[in-house]
C-alpha positions as CSV (number, residue, x, y, z in Angstrom):
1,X,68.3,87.4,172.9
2,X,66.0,85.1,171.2
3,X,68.4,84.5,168.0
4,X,71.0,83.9,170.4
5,X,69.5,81.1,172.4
6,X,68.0,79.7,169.5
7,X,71.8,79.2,167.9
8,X,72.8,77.3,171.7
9,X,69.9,75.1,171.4
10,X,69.9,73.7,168.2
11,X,73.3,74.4,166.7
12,X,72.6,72.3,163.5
13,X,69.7,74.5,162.8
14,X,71.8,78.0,162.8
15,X,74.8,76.2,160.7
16,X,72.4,75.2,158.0
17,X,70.6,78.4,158.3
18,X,74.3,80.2,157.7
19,X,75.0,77.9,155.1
20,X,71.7,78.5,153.6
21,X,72.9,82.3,153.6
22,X,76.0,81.5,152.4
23,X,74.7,79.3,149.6
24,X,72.4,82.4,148.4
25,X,75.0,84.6,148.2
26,X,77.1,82.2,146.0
27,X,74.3,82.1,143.5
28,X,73.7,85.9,143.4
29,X,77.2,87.1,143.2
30,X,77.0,86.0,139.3
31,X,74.3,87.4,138.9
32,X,74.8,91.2,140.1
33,X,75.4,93.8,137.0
34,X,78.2,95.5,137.0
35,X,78.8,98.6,134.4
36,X,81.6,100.2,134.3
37,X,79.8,103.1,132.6
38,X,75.8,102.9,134.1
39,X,73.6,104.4,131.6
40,X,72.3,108.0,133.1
41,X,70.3,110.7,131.4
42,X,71.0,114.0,132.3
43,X,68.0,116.4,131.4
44,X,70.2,118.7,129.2
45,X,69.3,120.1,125.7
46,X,71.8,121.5,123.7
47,X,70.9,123.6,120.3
48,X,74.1,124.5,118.1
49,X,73.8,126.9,115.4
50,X,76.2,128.0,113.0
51,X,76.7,131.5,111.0
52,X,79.9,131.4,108.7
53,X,81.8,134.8,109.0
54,X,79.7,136.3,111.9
55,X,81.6,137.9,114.4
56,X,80.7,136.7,118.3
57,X,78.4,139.9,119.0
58,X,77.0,139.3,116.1
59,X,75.8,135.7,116.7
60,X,74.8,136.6,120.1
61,X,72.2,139.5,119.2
62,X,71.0,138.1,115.7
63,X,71.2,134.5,116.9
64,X,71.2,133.3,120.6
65,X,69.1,136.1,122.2
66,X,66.6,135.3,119.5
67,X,66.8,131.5,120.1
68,X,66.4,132.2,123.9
69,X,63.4,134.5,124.1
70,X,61.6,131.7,122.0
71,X,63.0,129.0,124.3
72,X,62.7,130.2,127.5
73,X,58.9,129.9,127.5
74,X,58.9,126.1,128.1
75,X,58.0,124.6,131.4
76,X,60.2,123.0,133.7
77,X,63.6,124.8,133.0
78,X,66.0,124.7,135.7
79,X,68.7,127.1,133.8
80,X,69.0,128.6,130.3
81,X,72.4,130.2,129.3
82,X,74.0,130.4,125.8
83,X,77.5,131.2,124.7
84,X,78.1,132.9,121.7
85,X,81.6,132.6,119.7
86,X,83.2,133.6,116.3
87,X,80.6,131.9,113.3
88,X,79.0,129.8,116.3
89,X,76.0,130.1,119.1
90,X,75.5,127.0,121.8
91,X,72.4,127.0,123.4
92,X,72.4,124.6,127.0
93,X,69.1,124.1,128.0
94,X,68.9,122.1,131.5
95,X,65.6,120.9,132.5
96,X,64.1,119.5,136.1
97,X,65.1,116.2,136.8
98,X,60.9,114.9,137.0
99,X,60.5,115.9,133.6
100,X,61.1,113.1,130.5
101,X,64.2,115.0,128.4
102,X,62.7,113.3,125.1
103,X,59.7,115.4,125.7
104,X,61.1,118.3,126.5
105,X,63.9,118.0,123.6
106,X,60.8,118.1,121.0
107,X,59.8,120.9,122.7
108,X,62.9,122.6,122.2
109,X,62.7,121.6,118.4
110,X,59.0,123.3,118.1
111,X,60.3,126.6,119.6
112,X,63.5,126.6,117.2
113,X,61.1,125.9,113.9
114,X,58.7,128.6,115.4
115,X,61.1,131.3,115.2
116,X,63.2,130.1,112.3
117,X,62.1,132.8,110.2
118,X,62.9,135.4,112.3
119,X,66.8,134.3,112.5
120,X,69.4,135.1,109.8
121,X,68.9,133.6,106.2
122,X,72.5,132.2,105.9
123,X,72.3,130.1,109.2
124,X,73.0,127.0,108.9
125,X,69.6,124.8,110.0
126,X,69.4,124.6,114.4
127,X,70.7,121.3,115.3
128,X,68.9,120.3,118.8
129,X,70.3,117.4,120.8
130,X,70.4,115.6,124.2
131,X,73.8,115.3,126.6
132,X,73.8,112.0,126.3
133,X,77.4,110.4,128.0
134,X,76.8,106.9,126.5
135,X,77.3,108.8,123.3
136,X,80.8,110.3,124.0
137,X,84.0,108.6,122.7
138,X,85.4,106.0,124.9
139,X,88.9,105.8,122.5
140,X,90.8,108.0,121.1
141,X,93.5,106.5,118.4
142,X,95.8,109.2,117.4
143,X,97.8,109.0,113.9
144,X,100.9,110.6,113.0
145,X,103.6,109.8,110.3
146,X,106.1,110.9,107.7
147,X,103.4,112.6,105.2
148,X,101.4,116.1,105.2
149,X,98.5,116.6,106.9
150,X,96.6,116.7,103.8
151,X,98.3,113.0,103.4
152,X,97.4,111.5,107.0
153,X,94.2,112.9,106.9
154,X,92.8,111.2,103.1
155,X,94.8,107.7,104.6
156,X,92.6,108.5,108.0
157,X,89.3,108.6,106.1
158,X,89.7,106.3,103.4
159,X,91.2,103.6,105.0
160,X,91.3,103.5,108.4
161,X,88.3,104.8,109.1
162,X,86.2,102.2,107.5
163,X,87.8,99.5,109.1
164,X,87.4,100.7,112.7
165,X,83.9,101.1,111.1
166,X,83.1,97.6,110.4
167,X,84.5,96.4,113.9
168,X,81.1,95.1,116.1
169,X,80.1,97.4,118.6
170,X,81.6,100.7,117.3
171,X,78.8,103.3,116.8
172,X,80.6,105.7,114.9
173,X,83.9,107.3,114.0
174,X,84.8,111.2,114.0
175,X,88.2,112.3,112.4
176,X,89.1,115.6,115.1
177,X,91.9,117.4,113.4
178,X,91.7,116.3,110.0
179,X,92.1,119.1,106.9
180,X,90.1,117.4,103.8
181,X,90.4,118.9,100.8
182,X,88.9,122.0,100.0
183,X,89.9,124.5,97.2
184,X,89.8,128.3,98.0
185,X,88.7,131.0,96.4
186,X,90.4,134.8,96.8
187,X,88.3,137.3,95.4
188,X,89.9,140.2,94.3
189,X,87.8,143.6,95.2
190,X,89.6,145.7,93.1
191,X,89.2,143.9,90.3
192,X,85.8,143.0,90.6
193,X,85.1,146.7,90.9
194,X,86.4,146.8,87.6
195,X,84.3,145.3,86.0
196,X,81.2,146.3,88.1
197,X,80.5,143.1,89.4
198,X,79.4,142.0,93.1
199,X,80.5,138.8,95.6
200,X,77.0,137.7,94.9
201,X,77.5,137.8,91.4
202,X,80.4,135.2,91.9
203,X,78.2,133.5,94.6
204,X,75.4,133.2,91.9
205,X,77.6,131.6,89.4
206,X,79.4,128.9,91.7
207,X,76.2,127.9,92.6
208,X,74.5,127.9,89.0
209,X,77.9,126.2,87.4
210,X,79.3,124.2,90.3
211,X,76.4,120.9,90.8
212,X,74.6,117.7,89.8
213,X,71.7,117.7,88.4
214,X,69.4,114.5,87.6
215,X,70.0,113.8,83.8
216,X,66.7,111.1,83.5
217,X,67.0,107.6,82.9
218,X,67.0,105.7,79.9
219,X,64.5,102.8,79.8
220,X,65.2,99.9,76.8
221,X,63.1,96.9,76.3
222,X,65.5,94.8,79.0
223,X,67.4,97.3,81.1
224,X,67.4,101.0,83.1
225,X,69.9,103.6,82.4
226,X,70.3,106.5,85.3
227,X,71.9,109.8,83.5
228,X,73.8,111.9,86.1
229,X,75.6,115.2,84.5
230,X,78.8,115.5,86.3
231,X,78.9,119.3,87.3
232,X,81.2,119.1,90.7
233,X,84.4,120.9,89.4
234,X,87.5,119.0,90.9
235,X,90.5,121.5,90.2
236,X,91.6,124.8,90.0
237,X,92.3,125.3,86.9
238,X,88.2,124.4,85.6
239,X,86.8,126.7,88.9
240,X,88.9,129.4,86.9
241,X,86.9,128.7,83.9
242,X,83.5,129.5,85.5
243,X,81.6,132.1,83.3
244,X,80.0,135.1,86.1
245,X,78.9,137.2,83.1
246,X,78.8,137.7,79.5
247,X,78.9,141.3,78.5
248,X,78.5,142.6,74.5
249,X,79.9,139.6,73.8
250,X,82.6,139.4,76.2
251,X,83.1,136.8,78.8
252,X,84.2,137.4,82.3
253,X,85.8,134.4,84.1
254,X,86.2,133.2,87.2
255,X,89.9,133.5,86.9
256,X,89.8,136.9,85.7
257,X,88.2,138.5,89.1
258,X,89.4,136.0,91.7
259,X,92.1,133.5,92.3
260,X,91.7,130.3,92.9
């Protein structure tokens, strides 16, 4: 009772000691953050690795299983499971909460690199990441119009992307649904057969007749010439040209075992 009696005996000491409470608050309420989204790590891992054309049980035995014996070792896992889909393996590695995830994420990395020689050759390279929710997208801006896909999707990336680019505070833009260009390739097996040839004899030659190379530079008494030989084939019509073979004289191209 002594706060009580106190208050009945001197009344002007508990109104300024009130106020004085009052007066406090009123200079803290500014103050106090406030976050909509609070910044939270969750001890998550994630390692996504890609196989073009493999089929799921194919990415699970060649891929994940491989990537999870190696991984498993580490200390301080709380649960290690993997899901394995058409050309694709995911790999969710969630560690205990005492343990610092930056750590733990090289970790993860060191285990990957040790067995990368034991995975497929035609993986693409392990990509290991954190969860990390302040990196998800907060907007979404959907496009739609009179056009093609083909047609929203160039207007998408050439123009509106780098203006939502430039805007302060945006980290980054993703196009979801987009189709960029591409140009296709249908090999023909019969023909190919024909002329005893192979896919990777096809392979071989895209890759030897389809890239840039460094041409040099040309250095003059006041300026610096870079040479770059423009080997990136933009239509159709020039991947049909693509020499795979020469024979006794006879050239075999593109066009004539495939269709482009």
């Amino acid at each position: 009772m002594r706060l009580p009696d106190t208050s009945i005996r001197r009344p002007v000491f508990a109104v300024m000691l009130i106020g004085g409470l009052v007066l406090l608050g009123l200079i803290s309420i500014p103050r106090l953050g406030l976050d909509l989204w609070p910044r939270v790590e969750f001890p998550v891992v994630t390692v996504t690795t890609i196989l073009q054309g493999a089929a799921p049980d194919t990415v699970e035995r060649e891929v994940s299983q491989v990537l999870e014996e190696s991984i498993n070792t580490i200390e301080g896992i709380n649960t290690l499971r993997s899901a394995s889909s058409d050309s694709l393996s995911l790999l969710f590695i969630e560690f205990e909460l005492e343990y610092d995830v930056e750590v733990k994420a090289q970790e993860v990395r060191d285990r990957v690199a040790a067995v990368r020689g034991d995975l497929p050759r035609d993986i693409e390279p392990p990509v290991v990441d954190r969860v990390d929710p302040d990196a998800s997208p907060i907007l979404a801006v959907m496009l739609s119009g009179p056009h093609s896909i083909r047609t929203l999707s160039e207007f998408a990336d050439k123009r509106i992307k780098p203006r939502l680019e430039r805007i302060p505070g945006v980290g980054s833009v993703e196009l979801v649904g987009d189709r960029p260009r591409e140009i296709r390739i249908w090999i023909d097996p019969i023909k190919l057969s024909g002329y005893a040839l192979g896919v990777d004899d096809v392979l071989s030659a895209l890759q030897r007749e389809h890239v840039e190379l460094p041409g040099g530079r040309i250095e003059t008494a006041r300026q610096e010439y870079t040479i770059k030989t423009k080997g990136k084939l933009d239509s159709g019509e020039r991947f049909g040209d693509i020499v795979v073979v020469e024979r006794a004289g006879r050239v075999i191209h593109l066009r004539d075992v495939a269709r482009v």
